[in-house]
VEXLUM-753536 format. One record per residue: residue number from 1; residue in one letter; x, z, y of N, C-alpha, C in turn. Coordinates in pm, whole numbers. Example, Ala and Ser with C-alpha at 12.3 -4.5 7.8 and 13.67 -1.06 7.14 Angstrom:
REM residues 2
+-----+---------+--------+--------+--------+--------+--------+--------+--------+--------+--------+
! num ! residuo !     nX !     nZ !     nY !    caX !    caZ !    caY !     cX !     cZ !     cY !
+-----+---------+--------+--------+--------+--------+--------+--------+--------+--------+--------+
!   1 !       a !   1319 !    780 !   -569 !   1230 !    780 !   -450 !   1320 !    780 !   -330 !
!   2 !       s !   1285 !    708 !   -225 !   1367 !    714 !   -106 !   1290 !    787 !      3 !
+-----+---------+--------+--------+--------+--------+--------+--------+--------+--------+--------+
This chain:
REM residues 61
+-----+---------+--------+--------+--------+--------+--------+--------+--------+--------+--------+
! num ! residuo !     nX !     nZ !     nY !    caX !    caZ !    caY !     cX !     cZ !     cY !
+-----+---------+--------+--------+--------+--------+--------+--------+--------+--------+--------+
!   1 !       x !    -17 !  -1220 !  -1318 !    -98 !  -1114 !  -1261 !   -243 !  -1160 !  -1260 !
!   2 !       x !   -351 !  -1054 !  -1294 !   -506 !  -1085 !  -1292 !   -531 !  -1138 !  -1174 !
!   3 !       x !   -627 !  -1203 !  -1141 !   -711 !  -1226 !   -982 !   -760 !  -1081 !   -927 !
!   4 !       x !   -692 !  -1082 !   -795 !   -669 !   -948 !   -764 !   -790 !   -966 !   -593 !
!   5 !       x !   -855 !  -1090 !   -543 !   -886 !  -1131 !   -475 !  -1008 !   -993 !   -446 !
!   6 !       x !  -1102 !   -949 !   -512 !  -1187 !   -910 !   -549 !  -1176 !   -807 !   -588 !
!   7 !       x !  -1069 !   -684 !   -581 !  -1015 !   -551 !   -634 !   -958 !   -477 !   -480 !
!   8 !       x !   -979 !   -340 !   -512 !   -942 !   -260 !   -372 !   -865 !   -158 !   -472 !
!   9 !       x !   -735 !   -152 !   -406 !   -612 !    -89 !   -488 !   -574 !     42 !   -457 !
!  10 !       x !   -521 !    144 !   -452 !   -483 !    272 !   -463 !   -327 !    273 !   -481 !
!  11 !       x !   -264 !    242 !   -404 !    -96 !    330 !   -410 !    -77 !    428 !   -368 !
!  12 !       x !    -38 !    500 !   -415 !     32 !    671 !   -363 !    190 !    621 !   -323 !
!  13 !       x !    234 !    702 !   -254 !    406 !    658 !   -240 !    464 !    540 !   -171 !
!  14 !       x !    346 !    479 !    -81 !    340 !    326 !    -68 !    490 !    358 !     80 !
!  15 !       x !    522 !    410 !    132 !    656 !    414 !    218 !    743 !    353 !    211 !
!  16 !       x !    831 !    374 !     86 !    893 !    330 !      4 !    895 !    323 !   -133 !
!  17 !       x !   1047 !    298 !   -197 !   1085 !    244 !   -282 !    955 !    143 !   -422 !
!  18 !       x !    951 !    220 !   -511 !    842 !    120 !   -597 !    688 !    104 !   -557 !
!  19 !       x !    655 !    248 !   -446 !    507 !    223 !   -439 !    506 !    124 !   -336 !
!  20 !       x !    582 !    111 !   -221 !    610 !     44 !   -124 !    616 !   -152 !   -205 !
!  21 !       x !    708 !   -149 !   -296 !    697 !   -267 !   -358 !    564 !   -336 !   -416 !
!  22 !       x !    501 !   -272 !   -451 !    351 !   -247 !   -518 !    253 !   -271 !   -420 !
!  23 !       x !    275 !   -225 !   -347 !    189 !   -263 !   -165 !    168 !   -416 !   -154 !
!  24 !       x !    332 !   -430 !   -153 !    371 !   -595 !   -113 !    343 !   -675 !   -218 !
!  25 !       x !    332 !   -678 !   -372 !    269 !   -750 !   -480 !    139 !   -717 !   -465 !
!  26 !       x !    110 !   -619 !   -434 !    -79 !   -651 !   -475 !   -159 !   -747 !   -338 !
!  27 !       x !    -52 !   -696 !   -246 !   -105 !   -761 !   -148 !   -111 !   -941 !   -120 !
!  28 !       x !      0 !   -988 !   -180 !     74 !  -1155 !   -197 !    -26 !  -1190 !   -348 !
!  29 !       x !    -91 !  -1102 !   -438 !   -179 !  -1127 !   -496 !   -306 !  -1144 !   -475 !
!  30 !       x !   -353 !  -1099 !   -348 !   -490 !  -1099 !   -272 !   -575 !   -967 !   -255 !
!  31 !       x !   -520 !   -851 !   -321 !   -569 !   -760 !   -298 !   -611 !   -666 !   -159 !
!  32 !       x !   -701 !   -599 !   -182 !   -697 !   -491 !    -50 !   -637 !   -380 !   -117 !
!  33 !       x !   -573 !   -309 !    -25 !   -466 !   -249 !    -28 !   -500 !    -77 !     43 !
!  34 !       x !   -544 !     18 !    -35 !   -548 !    152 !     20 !   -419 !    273 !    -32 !
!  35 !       x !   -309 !    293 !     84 !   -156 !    351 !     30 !   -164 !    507 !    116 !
!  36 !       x !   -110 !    565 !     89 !    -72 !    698 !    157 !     84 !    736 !    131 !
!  37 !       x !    127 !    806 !    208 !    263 !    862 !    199 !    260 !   1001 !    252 !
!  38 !       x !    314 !   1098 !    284 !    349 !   1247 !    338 !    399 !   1187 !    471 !
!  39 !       x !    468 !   1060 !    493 !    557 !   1061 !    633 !    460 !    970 !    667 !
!  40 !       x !    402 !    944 !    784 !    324 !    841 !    849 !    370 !    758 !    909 !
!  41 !       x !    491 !    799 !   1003 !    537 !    696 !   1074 !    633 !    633 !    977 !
!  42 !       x !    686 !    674 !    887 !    766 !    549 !    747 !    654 !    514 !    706 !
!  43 !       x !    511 !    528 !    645 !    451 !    455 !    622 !    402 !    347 !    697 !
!  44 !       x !    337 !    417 !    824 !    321 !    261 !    908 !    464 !    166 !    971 !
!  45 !       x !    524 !    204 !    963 !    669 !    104 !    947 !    656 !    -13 !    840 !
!  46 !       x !    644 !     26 !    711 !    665 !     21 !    621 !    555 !   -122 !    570 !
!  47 !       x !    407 !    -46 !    634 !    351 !   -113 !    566 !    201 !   -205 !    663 !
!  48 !       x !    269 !   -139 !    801 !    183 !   -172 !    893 !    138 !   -315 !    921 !
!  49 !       x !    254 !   -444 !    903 !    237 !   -539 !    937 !    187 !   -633 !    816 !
!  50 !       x !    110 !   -564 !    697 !     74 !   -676 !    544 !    -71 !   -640 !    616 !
!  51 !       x !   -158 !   -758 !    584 !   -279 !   -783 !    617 !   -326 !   -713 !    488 !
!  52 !       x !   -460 !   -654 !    501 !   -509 !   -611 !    424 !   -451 !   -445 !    373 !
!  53 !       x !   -396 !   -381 !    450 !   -351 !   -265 !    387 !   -413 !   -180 !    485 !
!  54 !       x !   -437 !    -98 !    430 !   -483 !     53 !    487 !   -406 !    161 !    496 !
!  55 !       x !   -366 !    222 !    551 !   -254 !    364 !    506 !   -329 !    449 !    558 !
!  56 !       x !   -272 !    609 !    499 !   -325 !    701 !    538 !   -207 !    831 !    483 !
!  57 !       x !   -215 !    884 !    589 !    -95 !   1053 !    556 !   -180 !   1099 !    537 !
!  58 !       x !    -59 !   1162 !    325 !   -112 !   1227 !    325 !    -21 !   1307 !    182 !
!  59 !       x !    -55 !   1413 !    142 !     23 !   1447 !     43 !    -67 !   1472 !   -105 !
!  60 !       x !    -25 !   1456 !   -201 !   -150 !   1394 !   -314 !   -110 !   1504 !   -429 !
!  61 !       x !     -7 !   1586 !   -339 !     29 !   1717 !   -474 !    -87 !   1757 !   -493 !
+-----+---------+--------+--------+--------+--------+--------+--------+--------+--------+--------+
């Protein structure tokens, strides 16, 4: 993976399944981390406790 130290990221879907996974690699890569989901409270479950992440509800249709 590139040096991610120095990059601010964009997941959609970050709740679960692959965007949720994607959260947790960019994040163990050094990234900052900006995710949204439609459900908020699965997102902040989900993704509340990785340093560096941001969430936000929201729906991206």
């Amino acid at each position: 993976m590139p040096e991610l130290s120095a990059r601010v990221v964009v997941v959609t879907g970050g709740s679960a399944g692959i965007g949720r996974a994607t959260v947790e690699r960019l994040v163990l890569g050094g990234a900052r981390v900006v995710t949204c989901a439609r459900d908020g409270d699965r997102l902040a479950d989900a993704v509340g406790a990785l340093p560096g992440v941001t969430s936000v509800t929201a729906d991206v249709a």
